[in-house]
Each structure stands twice: as structure tokens, then as C-alpha cells.
Backbone as CSV, one residue per row, in Angstrom:
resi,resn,N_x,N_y,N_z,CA_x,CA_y,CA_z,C_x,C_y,C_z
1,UNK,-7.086,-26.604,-14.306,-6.281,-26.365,-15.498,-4.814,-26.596,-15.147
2,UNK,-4.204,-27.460,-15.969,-2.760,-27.701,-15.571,-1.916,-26.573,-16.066
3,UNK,-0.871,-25.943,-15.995,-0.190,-25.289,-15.824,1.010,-25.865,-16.379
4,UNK,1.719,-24.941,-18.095,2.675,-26.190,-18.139,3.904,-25.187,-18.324
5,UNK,5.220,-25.697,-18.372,6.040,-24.538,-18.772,6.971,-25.282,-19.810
6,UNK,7.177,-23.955,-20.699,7.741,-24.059,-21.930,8.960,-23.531,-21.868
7,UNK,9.990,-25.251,-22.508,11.371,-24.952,-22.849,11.562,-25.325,-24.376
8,UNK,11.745,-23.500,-25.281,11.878,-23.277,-26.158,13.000,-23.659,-26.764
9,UNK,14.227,-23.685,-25.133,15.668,-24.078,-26.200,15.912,-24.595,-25.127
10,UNK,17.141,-24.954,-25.015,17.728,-25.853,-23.963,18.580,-24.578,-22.951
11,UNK,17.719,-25.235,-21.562,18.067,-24.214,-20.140,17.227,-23.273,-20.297
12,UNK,16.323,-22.731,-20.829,15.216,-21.757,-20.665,13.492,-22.260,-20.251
13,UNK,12.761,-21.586,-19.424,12.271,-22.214,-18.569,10.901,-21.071,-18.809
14,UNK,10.417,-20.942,-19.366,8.765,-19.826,-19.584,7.444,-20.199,-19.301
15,UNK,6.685,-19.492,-18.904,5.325,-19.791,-18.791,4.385,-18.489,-19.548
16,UNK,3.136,-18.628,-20.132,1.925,-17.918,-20.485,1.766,-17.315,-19.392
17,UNK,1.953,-15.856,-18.660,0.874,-15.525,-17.861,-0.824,-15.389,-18.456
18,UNK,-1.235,-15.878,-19.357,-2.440,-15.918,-20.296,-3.120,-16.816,-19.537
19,UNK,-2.233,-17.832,-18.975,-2.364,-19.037,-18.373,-2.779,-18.960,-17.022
20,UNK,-1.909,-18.176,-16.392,-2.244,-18.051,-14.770,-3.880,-17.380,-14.893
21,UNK,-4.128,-16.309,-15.762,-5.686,-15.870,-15.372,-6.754,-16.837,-16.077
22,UNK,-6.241,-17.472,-16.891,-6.790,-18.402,-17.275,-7.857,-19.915,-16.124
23,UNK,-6.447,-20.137,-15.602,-6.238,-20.962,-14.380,-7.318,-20.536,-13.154
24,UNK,-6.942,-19.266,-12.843,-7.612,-18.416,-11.815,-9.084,-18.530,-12.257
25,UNK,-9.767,-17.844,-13.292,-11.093,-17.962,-13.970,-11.580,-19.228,-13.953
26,UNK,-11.306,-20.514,-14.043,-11.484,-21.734,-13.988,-11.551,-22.249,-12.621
27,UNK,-11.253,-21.497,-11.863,-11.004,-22.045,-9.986,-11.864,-20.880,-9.611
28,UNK,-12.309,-19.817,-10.203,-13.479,-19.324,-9.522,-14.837,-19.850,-9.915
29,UNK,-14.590,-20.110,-11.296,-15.799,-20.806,-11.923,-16.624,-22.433,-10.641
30,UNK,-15.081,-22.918,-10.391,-15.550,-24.233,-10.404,-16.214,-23.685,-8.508
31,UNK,-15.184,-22.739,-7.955,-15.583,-22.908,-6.901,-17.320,-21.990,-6.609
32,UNK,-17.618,-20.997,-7.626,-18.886,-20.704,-7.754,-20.307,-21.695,-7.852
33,UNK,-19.926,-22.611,-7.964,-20.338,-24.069,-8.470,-20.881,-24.598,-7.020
34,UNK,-19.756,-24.373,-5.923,-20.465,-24.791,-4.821,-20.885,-24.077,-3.796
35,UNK,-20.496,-22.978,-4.054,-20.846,-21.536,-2.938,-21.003,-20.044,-3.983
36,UNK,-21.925,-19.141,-3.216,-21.692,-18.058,-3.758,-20.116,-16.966,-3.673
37,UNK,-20.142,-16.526,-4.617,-18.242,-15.774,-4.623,-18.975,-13.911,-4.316
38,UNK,-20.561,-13.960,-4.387,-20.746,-12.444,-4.510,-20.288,-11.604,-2.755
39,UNK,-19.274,-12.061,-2.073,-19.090,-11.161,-0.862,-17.803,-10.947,-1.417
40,UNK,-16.916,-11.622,-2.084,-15.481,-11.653,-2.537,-15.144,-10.059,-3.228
41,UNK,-14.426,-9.832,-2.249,-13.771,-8.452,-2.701,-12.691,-8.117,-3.750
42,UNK,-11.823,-8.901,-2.782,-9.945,-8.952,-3.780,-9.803,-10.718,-3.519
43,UNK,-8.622,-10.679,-4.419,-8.531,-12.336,-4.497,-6.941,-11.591,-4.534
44,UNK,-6.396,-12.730,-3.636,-4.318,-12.508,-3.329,-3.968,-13.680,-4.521
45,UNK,-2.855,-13.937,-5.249,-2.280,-14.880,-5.632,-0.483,-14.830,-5.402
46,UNK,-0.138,-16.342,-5.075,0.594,-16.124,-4.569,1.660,-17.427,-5.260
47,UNK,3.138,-17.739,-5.758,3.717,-19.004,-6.332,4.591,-18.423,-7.148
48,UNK,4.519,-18.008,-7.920,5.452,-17.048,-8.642,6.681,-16.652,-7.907
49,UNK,8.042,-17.401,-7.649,8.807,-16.502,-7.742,9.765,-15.640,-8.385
50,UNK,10.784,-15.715,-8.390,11.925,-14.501,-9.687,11.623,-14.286,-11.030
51,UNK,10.336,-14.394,-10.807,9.794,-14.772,-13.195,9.851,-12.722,-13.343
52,UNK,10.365,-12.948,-14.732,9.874,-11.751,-15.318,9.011,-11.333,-16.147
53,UNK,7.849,-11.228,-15.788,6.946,-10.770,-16.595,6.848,-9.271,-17.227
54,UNK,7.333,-9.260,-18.238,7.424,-8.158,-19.257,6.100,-7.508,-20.244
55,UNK,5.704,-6.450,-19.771,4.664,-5.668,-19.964,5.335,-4.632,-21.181
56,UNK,4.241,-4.062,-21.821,4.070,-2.873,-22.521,3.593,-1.659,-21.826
57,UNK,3.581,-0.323,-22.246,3.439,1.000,-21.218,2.078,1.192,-21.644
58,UNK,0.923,-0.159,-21.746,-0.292,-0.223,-21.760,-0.839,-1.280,-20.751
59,UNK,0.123,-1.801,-20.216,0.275,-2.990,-18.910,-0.448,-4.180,-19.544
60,UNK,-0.325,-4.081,-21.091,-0.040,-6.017,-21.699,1.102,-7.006,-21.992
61,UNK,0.913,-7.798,-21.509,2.065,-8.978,-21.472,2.562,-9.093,-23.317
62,UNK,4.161,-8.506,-23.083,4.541,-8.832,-24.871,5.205,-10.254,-24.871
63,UNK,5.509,-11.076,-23.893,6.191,-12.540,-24.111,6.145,-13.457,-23.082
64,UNK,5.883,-14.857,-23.142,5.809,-15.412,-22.162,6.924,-14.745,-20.542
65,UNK,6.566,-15.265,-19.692,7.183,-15.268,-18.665,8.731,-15.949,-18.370
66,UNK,10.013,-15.152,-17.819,11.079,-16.018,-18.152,10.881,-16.683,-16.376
67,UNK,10.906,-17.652,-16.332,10.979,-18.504,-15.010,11.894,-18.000,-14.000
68,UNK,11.831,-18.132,-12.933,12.981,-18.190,-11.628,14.395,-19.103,-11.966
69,UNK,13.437,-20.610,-13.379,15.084,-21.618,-13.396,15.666,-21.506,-14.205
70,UNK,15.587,-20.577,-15.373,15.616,-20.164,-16.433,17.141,-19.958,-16.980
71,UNK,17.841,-20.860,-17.682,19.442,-20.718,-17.432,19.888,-19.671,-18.361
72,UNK,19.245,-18.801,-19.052,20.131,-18.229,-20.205,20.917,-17.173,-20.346
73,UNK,21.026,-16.785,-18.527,21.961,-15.565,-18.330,22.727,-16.340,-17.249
74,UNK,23.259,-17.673,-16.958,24.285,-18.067,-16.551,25.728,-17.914,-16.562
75,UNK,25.786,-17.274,-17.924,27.255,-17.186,-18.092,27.521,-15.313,-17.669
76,UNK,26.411,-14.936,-17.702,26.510,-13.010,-17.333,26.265,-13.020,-15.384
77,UNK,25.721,-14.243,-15.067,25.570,-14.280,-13.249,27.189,-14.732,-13.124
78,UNK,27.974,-15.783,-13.757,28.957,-16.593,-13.097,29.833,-15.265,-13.394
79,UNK,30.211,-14.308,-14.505,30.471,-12.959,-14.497,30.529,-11.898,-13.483
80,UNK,29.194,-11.575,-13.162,29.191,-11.297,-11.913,29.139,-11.533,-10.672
81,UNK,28.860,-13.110,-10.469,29.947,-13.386,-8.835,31.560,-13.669,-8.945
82,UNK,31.961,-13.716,-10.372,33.603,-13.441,-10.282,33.656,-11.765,-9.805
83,UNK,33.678,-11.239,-10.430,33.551,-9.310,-10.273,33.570,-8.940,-8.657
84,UNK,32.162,-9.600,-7.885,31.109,-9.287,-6.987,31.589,-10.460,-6.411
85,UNK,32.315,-11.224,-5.163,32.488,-12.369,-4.788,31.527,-12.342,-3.713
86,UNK,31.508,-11.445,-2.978,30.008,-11.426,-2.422,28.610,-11.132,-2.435
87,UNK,28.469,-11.029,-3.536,27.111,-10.734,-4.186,25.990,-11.987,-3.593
88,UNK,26.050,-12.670,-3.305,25.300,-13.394,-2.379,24.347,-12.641,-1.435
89,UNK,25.685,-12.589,-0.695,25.568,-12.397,0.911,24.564,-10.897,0.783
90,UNK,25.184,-9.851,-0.467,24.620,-8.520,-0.502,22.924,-8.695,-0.922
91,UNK,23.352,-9.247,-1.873,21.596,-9.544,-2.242,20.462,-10.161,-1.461
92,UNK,21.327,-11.423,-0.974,20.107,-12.263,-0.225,19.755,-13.258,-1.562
93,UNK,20.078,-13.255,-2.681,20.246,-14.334,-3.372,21.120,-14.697,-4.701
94,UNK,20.751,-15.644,-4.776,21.709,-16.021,-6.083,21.753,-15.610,-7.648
């Protein structure tokens, strides 16, 4: 299953997590296909980085995922490395 990401406006960068278990279910399917999966305990996933996935206090997803490239708080980051000139170095990222 391809995996696509959605730019709603210009510089915003989202994905379905609907999609990732989607994805996952389809790669156990296919790999059940050539081996048994019944010893499989936990399954790790791993690719995702800085996205925010935003839950409800029932732990369901209320909106796509905002990406790691996602530009639409650019002008509130360039804000705070004026403020914070080392905010870099403190964080460990950008």
C-alpha cells in the first residue's frame, strides 16, 4: 500500500494515520501468505519522525497527522530562534 501525504494548502505536509494501520494490516496479510505469523508477539514500527498525531481522551485520531516538514508554524519557530538564539544547541533540534 503506498503511503501518500497530503498538502491541503501550501507548506503543510499531513498524513492519515488510518493509513499507517492500514499499510501494516496489508504487510501482515501479505507476509502470512508465505509463513505462519502465529509465534508473533509484538510488532515495533518505526519512520515517523516529529509528526503530531493528535488523539481524543478516548485515544482516537481527530485529524490527519501534521508531518516533521510541515511549514505552518515557520513564522512562530523564526520568532523563537530570534528570542532563543540558541535554541538549537538547547534542544538538539530545529
Amino acid at each position: 500500500m503506498a503511503l501518500n501525504v497530503s498538502q491541503p494548502q501550501l507548506g503543510w505536509s499531513e498524513q492519515d494515520p488510518e493509513d499507517w494501520w492500514l499499510a501494516l494490516v496489508q504487510a501482515c496479510k501479505m507476509l502470512a501468505a508465505d509463513q505462519p505469523l502465529n509465534g508473533i508477539k509484538i510488532i515495533g514500527l518505526s519512520g515517523q519522525m516529529h509528526g503530531a498525531t493528535l488523539i481524543d481522551d478516548k485515544g482516537r485520531v481527530i485529524r490527519p497527522c501534521i508531518l516533521w516538514n510541515d511549514g505552518r508554524s515557520m513564522e512562530q519557530c523564526r520568532q523563537i530562534e530570534n528570542q532563543v538564539p540558541d535554541i538549537r544547541e538547547r534542544s538538539g533540534n530545529l
